[in-house]
N, C-alpha and C positions, 0 to 999 in steps of 0.2 A: 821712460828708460829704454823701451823697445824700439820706439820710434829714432830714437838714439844710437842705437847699436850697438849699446854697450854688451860686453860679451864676460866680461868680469866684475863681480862685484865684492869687495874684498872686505872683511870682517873680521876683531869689531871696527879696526879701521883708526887711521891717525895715530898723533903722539904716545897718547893717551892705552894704546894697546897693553904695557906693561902696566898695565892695574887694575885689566880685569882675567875675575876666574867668571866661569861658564857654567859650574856645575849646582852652585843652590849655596842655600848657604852652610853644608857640611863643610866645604872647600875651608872658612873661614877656620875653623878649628883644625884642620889638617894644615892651612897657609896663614897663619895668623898676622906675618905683615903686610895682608891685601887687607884686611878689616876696615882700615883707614879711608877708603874706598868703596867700600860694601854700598853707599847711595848714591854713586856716580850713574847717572842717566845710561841706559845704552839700548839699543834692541837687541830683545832677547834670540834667543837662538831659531825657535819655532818660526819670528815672524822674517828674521833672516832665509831659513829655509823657503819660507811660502815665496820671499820675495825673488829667489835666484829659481823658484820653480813659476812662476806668474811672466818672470821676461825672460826666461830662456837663459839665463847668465851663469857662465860657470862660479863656483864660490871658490875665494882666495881668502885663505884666513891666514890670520897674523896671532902667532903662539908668542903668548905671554913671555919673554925674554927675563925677563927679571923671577922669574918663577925658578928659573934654572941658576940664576947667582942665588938668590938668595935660600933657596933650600935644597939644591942639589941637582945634577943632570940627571939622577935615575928618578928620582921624586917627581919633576918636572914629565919627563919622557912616560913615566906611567898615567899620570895627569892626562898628557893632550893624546896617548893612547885610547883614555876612557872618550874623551872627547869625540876622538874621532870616530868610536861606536856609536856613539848618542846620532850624529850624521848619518853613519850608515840605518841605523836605526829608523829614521826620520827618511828614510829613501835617497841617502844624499850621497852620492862618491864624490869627497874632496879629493882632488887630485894634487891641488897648489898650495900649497903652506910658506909661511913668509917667518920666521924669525925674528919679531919682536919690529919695532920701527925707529928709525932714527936711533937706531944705540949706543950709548956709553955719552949722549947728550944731557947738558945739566937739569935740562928741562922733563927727564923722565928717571923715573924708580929704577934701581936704587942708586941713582948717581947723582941725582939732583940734592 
């Protein structure tokens, strides 16, 4: 990826962004219609961080879009608040945030 040049590497990335929480499985009981999703493959946050700190890549994360239809913008915004602790936390200033991917397409929650 260094060799590459890539300078962004954005997370968790794809469609698929509107279905995942981040935080463990508390989140589940707090967002109950992401549950349906709870075993969807992804890398975790830790090896995300290792990997944007191993090639030099700024991290561009993409916030759960469907977090904020279906249980609210304050809900949601405290949400990826906490989030973006857990980064700083982890040594990490996210600077780039993306608002969910391809939205209001049939192929993704809650529209599909």
């Amino acid at each position: 990826m260094s060799d590459a040049g890539l300078s962004f590497l954005r997370w968790p990335g794809g469609s698929v962004a509107n279905k995942y929480l981040w935080g463990g499985d508390e989140d589940y009981s707090r967002f109950p219609y992401f549950e349906q999703w709870r075993n969807l493959s992804m890398t975790n946050m830790s090896s995300f961080v290792r990997l944007c700190s191993e090639t030099g890549a700024a991290p561009l994360i993409q916030l759960n879009a469907a977090l904020a239809l279906v249980n609210g913008s304050e809900a949601a915004a405290n949400y990826f608040v906490e989030q973006h602790r857990a980064f700083l936390d982890m040594g990490v200033k996210v600077i780039y945030y993306e608002f969910g991917n391809e939205n209001y397409g049939s192929w993704g929650p809650p529209y599909g």
